[in-house]
Structures are given as structure tokens and as C-alpha cells.
CHARMM-style PDB file with segment names, atoms N, HN, CA, C and O in Angstrom:
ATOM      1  N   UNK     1    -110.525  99.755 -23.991  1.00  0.00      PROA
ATOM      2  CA  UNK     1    -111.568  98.809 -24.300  1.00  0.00      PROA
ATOM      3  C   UNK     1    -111.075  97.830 -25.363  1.00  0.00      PROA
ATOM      4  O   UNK     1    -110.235  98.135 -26.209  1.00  0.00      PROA
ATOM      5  N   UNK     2    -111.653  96.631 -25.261  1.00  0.00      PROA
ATOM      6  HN  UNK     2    -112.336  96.382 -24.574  1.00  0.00      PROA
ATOM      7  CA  UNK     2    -110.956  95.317 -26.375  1.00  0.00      PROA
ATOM      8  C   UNK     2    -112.149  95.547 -26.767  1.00  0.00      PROA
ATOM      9  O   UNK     2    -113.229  95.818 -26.243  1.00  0.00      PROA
ATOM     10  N   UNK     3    -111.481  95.280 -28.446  1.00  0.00      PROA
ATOM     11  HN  UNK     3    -110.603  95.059 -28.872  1.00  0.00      PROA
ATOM     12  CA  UNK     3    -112.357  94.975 -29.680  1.00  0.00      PROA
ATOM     13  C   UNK     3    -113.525  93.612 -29.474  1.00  0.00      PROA
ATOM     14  O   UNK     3    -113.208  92.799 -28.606  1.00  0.00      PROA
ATOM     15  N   UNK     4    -114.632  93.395 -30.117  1.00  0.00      PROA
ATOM     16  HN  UNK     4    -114.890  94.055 -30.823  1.00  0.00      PROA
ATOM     17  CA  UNK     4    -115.585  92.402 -29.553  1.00  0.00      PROA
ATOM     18  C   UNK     4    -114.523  91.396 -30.045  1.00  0.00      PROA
ATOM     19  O   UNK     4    -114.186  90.553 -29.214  1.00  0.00      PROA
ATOM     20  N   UNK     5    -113.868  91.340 -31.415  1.00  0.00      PROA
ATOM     21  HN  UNK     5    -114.142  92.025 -32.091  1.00  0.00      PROA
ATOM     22  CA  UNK     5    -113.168  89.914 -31.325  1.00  0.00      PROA
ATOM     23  C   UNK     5    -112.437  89.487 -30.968  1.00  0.00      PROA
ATOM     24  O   UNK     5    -112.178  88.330 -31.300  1.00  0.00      PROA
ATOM     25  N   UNK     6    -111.601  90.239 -29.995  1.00  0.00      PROA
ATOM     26  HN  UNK     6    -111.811  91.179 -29.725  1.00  0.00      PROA
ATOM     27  CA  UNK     6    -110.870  89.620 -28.784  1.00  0.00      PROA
ATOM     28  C   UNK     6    -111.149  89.387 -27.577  1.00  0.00      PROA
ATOM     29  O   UNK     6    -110.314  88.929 -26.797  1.00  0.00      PROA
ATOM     30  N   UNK     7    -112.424  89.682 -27.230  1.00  0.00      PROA
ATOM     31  HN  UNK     7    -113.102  90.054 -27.863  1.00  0.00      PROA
ATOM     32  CA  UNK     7    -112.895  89.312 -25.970  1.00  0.00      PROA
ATOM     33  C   UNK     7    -114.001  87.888 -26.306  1.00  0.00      PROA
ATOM     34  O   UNK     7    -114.697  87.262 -25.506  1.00  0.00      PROA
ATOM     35  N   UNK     8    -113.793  87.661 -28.098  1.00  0.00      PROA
ATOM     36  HN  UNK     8    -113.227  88.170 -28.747  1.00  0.00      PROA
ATOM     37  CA  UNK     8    -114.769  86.084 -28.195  1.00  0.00      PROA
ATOM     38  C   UNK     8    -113.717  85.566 -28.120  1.00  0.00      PROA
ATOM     39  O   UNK     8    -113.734  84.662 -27.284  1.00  0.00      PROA
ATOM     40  N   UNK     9    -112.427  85.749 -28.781  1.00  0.00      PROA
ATOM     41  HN  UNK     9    -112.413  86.483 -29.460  1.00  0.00      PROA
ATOM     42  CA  UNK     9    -111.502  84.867 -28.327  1.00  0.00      PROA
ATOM     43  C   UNK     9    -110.887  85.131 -27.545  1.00  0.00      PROA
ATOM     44  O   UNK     9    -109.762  85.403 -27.964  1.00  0.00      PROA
ATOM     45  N   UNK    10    -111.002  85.240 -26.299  1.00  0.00      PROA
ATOM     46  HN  UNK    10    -111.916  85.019 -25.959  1.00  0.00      PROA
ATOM     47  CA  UNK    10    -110.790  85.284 -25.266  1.00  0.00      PROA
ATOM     48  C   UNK    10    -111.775  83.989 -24.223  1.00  0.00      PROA
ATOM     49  O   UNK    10    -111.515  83.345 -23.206  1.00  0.00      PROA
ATOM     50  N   UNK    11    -112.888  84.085 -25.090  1.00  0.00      PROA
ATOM     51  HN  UNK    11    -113.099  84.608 -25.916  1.00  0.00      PROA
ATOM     52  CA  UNK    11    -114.297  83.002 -24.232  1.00  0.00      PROA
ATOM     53  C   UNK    11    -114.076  81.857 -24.921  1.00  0.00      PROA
ATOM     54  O   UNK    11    -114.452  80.817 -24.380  1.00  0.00      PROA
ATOM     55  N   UNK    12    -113.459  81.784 -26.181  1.00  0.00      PROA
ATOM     56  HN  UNK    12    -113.152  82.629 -26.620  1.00  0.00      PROA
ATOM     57  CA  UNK    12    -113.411  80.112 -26.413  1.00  0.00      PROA
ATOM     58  C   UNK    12    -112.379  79.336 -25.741  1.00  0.00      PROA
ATOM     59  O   UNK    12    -111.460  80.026 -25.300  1.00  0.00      PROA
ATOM     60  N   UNK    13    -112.290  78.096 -25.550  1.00  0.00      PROA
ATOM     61  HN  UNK    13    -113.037  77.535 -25.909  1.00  0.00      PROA
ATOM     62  CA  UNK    13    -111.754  77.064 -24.630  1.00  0.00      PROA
ATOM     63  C   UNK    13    -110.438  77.314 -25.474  1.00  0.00      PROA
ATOM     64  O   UNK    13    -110.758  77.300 -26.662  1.00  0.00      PROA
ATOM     65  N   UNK    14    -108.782  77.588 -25.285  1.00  0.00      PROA
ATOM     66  HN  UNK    14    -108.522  77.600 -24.319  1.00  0.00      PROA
ATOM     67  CA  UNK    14    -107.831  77.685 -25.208  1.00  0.00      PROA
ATOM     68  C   UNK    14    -107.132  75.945 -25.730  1.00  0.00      PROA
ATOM     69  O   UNK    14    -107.256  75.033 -24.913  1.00  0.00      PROA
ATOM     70  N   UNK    15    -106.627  75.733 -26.730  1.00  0.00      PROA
ATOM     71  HN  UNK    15    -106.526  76.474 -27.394  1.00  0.00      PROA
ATOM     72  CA  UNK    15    -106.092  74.655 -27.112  1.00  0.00      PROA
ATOM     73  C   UNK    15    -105.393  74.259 -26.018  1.00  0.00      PROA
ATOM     74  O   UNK    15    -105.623  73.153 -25.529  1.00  0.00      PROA
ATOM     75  N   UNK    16    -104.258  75.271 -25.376  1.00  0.00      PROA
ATOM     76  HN  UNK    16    -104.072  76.170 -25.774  1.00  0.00      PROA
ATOM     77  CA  UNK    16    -103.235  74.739 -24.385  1.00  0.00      PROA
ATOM     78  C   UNK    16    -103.825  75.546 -23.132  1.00  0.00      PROA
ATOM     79  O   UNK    16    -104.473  76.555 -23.410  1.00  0.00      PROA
ATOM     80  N   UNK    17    -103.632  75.126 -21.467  1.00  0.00      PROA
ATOM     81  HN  UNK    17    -103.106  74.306 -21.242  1.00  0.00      PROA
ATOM     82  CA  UNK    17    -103.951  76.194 -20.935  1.00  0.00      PROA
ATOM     83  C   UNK    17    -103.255  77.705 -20.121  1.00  0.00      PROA
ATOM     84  O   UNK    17    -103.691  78.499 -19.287  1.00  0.00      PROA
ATOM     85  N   UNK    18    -101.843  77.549 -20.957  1.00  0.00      PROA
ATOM     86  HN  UNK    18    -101.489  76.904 -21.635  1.00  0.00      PROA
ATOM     87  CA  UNK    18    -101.110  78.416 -20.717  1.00  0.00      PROA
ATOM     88  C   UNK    18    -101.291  79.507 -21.656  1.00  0.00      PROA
ATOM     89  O   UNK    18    -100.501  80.450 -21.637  1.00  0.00      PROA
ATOM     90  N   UNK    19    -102.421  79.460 -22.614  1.00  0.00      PROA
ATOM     91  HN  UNK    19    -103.063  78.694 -22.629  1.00  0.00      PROA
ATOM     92  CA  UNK    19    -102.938  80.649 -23.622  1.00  0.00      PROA
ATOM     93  C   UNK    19    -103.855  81.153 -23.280  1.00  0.00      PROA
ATOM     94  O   UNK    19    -104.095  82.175 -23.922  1.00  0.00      PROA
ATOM     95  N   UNK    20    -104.947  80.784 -22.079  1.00  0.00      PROA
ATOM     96  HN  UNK    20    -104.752  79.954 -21.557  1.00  0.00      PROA
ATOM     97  CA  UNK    20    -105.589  81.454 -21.294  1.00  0.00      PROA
ATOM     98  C   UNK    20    -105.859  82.878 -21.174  1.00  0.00      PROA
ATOM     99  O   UNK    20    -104.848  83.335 -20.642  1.00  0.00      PROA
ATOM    100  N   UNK    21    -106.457  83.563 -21.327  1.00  0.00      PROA
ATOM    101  HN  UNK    21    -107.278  83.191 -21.759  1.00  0.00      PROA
ATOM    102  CA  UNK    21    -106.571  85.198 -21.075  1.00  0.00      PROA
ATOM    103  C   UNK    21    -107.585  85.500 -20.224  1.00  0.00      PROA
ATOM    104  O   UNK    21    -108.674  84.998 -20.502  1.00  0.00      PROA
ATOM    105  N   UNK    22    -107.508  86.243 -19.185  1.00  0.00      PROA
ATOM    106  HN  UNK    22    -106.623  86.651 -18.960  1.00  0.00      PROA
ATOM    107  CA  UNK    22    -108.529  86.639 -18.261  1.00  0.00      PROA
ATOM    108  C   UNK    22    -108.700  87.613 -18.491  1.00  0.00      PROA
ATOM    109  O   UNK    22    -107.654  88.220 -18.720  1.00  0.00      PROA
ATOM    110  N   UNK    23    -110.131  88.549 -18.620  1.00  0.00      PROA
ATOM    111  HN  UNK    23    -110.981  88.056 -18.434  1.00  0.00      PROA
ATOM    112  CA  UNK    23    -110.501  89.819 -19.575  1.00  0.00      PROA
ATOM    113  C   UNK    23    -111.454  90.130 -17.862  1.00  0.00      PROA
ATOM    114  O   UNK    23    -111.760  89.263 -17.043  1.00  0.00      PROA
ATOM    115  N   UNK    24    -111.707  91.544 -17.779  1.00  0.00      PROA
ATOM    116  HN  UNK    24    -111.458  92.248 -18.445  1.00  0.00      PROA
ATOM    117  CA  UNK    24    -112.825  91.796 -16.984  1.00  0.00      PROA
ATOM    118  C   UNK    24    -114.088  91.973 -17.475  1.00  0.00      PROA
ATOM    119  O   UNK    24    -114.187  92.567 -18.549  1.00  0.00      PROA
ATOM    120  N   UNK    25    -115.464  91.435 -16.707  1.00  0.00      PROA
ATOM    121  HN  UNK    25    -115.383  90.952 -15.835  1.00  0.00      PROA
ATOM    122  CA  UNK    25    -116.180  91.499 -17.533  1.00  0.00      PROA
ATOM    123  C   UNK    25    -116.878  92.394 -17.991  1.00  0.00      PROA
ATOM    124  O   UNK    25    -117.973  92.324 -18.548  1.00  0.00      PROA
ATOM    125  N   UNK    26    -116.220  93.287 -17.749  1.00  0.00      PROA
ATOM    126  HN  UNK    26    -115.330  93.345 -17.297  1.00  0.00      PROA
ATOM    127  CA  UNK    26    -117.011  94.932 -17.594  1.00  0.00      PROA
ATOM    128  C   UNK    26    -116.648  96.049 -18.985  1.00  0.00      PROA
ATOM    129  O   UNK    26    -117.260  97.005 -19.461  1.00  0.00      PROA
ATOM    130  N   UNK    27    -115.383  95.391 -19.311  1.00  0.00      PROA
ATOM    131  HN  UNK    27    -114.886  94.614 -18.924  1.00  0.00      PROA
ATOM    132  CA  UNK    27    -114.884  96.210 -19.998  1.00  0.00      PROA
ATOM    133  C   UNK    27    -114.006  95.785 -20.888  1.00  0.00      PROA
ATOM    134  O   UNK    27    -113.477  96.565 -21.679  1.00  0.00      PROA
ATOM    135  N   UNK    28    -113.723  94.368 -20.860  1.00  0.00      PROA
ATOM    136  HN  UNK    28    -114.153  93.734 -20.217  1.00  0.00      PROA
ATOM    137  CA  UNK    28    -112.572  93.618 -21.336  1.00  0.00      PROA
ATOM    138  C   UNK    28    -110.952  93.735 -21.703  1.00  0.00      PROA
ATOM    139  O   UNK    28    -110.132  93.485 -22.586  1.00  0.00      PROA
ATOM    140  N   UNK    29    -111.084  94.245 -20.503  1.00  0.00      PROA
ATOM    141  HN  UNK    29    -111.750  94.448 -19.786  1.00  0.00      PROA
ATOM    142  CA  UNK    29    -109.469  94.710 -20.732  1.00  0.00      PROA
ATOM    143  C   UNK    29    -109.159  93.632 -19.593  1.00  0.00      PROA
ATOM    144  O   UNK    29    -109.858  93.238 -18.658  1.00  0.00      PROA
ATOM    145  N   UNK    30    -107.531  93.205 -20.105  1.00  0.00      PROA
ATOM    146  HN  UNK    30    -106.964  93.525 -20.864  1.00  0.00      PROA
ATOM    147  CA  UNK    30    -106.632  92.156 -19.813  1.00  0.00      PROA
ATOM    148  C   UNK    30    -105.485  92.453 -18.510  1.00  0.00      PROA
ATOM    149  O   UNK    30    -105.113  91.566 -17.742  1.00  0.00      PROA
ATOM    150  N   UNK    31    -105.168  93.442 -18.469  1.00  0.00      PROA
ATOM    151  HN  UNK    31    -105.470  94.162 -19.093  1.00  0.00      PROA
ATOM    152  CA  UNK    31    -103.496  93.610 -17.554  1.00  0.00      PROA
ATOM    153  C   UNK    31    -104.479  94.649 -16.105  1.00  0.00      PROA
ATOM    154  O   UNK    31    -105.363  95.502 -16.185  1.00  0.00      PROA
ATOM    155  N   UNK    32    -103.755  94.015 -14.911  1.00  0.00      PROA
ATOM    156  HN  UNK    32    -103.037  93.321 -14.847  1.00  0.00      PROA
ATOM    157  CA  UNK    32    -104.521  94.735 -14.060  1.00  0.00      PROA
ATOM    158  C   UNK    32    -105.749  93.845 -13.579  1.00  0.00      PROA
ATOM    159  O   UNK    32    -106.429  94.269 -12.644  1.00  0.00      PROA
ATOM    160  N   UNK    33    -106.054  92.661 -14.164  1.00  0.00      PROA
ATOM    161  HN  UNK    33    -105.502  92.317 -14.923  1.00  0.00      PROA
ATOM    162  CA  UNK    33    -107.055  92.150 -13.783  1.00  0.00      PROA
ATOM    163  C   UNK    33    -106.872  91.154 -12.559  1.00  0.00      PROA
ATOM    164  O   UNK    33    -105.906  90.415 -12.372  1.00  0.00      PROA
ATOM    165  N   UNK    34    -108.258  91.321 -11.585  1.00  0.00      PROA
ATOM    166  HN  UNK    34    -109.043  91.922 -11.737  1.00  0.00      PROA
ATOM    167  CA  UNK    34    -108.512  90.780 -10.321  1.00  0.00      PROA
ATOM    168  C   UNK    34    -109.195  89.181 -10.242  1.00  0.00      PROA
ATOM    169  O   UNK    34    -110.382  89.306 -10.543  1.00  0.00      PROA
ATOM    170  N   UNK    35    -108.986  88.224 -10.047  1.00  0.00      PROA
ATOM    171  HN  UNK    35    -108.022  88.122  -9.803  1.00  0.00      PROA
ATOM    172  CA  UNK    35    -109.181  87.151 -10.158  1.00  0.00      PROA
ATOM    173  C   UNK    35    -110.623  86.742  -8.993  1.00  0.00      PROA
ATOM    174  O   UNK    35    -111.557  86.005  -9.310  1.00  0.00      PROA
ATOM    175  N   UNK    36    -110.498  87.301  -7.907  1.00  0.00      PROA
ATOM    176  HN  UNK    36    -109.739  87.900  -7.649  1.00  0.00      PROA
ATOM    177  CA  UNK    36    -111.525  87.099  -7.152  1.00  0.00      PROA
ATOM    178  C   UNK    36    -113.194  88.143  -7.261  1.00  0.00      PROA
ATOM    179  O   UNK    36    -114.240  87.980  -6.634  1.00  0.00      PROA
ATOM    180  N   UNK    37    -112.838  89.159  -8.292  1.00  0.00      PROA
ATOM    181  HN  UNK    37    -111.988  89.291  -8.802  1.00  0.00      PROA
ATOM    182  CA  UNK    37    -114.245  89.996  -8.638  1.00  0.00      PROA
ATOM    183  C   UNK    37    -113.895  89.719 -10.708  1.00  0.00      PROA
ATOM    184  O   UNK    37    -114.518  90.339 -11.569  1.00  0.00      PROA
ATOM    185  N   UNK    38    -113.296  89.151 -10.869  1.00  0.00      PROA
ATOM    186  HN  UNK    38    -112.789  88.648 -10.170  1.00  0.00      PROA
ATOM    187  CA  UNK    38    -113.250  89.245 -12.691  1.00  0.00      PROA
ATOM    188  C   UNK    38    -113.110  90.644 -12.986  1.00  0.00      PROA
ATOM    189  O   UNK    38    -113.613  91.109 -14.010  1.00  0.00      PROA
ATOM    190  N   UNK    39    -112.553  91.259 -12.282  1.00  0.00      PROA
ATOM    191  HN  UNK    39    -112.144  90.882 -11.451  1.00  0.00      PROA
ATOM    192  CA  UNK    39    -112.647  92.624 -12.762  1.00  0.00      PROA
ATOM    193  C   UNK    39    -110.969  93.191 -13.153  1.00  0.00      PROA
ATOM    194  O   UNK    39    -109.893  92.659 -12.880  1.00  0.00      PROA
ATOM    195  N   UNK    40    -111.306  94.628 -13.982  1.00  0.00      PROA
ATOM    196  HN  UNK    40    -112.180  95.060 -14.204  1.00  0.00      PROA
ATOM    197  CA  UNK    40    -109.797  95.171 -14.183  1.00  0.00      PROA
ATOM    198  C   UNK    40    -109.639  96.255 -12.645  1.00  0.00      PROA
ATOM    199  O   UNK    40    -110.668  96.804 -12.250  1.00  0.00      PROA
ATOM    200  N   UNK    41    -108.646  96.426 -12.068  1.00  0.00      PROA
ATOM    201  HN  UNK    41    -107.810  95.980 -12.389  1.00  0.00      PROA
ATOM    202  CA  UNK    41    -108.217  97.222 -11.642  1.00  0.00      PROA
ATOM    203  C   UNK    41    -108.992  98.695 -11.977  1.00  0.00      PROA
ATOM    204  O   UNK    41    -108.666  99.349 -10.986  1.00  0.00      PROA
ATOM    205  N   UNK    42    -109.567  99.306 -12.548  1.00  0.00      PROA
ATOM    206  HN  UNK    42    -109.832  98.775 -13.353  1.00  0.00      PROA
ATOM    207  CA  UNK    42    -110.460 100.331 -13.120  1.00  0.00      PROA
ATOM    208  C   UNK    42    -111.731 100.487 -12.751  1.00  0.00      PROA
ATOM    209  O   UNK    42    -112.248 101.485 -12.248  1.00  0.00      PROA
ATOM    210  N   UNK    43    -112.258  99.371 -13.046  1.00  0.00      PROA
ATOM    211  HN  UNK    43    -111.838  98.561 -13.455  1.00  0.00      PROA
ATOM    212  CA  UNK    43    -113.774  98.650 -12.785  1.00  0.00      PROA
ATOM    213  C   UNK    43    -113.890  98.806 -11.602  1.00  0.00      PROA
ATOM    214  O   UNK    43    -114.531  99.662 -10.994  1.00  0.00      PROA
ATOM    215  N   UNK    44    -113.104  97.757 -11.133  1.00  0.00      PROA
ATOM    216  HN  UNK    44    -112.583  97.060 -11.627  1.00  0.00      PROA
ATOM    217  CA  UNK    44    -113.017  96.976  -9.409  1.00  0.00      PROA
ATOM    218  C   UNK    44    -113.060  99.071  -8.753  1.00  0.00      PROA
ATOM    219  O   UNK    44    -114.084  99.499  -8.223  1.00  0.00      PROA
ATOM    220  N   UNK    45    -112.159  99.737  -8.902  1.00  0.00      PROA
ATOM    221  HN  UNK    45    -111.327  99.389  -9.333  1.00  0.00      PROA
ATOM    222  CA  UNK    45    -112.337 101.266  -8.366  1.00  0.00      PROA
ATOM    223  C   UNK    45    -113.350 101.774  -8.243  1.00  0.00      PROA
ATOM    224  O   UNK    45    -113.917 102.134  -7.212  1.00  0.00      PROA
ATOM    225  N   UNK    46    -113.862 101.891  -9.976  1.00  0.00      PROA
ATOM    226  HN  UNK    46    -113.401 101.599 -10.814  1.00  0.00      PROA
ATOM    227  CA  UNK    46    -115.309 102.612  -9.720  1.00  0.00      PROA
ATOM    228  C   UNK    46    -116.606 101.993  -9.351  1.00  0.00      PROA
ATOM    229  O   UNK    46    -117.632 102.651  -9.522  1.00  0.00      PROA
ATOM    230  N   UNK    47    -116.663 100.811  -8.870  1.00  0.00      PROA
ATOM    231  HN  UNK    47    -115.829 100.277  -8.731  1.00  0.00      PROA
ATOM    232  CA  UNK    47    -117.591 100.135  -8.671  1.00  0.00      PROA
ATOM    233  C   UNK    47    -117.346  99.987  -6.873  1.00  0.00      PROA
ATOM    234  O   UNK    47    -118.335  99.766  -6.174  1.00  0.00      PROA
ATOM    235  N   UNK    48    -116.251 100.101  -6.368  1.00  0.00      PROA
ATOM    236  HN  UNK    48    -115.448 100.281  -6.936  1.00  0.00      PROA
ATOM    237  CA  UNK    48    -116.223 100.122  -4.665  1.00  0.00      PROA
ATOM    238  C   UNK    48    -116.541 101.661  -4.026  1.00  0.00      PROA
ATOM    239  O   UNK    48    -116.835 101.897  -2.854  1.00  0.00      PROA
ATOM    240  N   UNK    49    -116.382 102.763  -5.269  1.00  0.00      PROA
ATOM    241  HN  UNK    49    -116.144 102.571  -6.221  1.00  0.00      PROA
ATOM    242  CA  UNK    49    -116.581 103.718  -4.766  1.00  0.00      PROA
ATOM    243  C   UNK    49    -117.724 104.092  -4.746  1.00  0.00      PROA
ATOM    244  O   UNK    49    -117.986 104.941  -3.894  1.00  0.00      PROA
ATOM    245  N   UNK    50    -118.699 103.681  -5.540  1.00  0.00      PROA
ATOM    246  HN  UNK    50    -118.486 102.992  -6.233  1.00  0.00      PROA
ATOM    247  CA  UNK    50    -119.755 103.704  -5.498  1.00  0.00      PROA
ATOM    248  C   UNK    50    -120.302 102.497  -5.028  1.00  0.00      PROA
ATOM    249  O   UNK    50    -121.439 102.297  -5.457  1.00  0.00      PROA
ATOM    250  N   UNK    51    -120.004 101.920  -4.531  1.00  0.00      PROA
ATOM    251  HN  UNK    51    -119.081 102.082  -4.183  1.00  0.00      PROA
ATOM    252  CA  UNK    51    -120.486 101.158  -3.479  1.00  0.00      PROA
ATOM    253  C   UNK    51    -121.355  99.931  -3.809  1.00  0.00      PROA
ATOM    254  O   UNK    51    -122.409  99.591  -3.270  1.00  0.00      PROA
ATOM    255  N   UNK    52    -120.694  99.355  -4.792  1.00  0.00      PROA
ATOM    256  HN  UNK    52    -119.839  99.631  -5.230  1.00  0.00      PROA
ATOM    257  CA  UNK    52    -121.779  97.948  -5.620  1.00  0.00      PROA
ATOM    258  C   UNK    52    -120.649  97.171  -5.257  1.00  0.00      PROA
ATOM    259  O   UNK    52    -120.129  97.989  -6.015  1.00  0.00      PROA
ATOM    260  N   UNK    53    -120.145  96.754  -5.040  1.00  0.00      PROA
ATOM    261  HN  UNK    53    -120.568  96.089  -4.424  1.00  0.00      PROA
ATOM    262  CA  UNK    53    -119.319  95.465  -4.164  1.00  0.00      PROA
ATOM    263  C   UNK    53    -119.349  95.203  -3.152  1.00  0.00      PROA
ATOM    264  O   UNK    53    -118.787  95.878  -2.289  1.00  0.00      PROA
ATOM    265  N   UNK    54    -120.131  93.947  -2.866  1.00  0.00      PROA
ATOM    266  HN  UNK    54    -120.588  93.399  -3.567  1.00  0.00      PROA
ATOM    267  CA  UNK    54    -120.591  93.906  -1.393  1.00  0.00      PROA
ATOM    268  C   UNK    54    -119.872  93.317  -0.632  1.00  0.00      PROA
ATOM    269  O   UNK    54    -119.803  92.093  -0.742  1.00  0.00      PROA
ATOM    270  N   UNK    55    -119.040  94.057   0.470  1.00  0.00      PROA
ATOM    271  HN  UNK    55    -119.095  95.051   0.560  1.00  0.00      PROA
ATOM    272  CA  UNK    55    -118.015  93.442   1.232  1.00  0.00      PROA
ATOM    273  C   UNK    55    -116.877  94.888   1.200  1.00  0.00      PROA
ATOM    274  O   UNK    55    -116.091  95.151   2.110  1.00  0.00      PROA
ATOM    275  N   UNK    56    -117.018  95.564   0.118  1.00  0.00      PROA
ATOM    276  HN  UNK    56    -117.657  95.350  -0.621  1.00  0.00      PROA
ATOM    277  CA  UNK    56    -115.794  96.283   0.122  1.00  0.00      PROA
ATOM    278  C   UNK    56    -115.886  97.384   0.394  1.00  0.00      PROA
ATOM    279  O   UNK    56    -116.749  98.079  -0.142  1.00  0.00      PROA
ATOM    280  N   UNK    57    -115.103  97.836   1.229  1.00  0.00      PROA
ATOM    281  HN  UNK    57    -114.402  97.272   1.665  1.00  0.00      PROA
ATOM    282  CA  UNK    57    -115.477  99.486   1.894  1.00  0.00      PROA
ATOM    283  C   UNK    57    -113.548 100.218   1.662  1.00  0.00      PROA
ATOM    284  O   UNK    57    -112.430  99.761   1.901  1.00  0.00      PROA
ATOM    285  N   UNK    58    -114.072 101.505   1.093  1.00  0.00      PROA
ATOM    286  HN  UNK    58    -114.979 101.877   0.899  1.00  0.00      PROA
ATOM    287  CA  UNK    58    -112.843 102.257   1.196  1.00  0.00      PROA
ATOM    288  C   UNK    58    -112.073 102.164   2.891  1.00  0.00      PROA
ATOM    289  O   UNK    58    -112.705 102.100   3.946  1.00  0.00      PROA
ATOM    290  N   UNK    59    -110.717 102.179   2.752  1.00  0.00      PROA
ATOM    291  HN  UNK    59    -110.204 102.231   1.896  1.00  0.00      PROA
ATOM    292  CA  UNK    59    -110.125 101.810   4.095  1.00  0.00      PROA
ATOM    293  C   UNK    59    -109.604 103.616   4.489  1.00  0.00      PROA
ATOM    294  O   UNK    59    -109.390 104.633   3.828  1.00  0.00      PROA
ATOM    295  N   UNK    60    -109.584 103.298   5.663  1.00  0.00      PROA
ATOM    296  HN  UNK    60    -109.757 102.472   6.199  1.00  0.00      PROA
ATOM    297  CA  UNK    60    -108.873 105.139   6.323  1.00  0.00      PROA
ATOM    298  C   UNK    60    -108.351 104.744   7.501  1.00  0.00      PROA
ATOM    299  O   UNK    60    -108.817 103.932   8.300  1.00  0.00      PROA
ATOM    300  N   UNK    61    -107.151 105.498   7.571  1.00  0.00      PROA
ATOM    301  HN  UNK    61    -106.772 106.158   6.921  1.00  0.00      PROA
ATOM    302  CA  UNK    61    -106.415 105.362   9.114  1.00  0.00      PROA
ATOM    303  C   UNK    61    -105.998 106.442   9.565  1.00  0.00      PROA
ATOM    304  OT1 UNK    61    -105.449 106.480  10.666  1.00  0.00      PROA
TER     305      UNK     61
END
């Protein structure tokens, strides 16, 4: 979990935009993160397994 003051600076507008940080919004953690749900890799898991992402179904072959 990130401290609250790195996930405010994380939300203010970035002087350059190669300082950018993408946080998930669930939990604010940085590495692992999914660009099309804002989520970390963690999140995005327990939230398809329980079944709150609509569109996403565990796969089986």
C-alpha cells in the first residue's frame, strides 16, 4: 500500500510528462499496473474472481 502522500503526488499534474506515475485506484500501488481497468495486477485478480469486472471471465481449456 502507498502512503496517502504519494498517491497526492501522484494526482497532481507532473511538470514534465515523462514523471507521470500511474497508481491503481484501489490500492495505490505503482508496478504491475493495468492501463485499461487503472488497476494493479492484485486488484484487477481479486476483483475478476469475484466477478465485479464486467466483461471478464476466468478462461479454461
Amino acid at each position: 500500500m502507498a502512503t496517502e502522500a504519494k498517491i497526492a503526488k501522484s494526482k497532481k499534474i507532473a511538470k514534465f510528462t515523462t514523471r507521470q506515475v500511474n497508481r491503481c485506484w484501489k490500492c495505490g500501488r505503482r508496478h504491475g499496473y493495468m492501463r485499461d481497468f487503472e488497476l494493479c495486477r492484485i486488484c484487477f485478480r481479486e476483483l475478476a474472481n469475484r466477478g465485479e469486472l464486467p466483461g471478464i471471465t476466468k478462461s479454461s481449456w
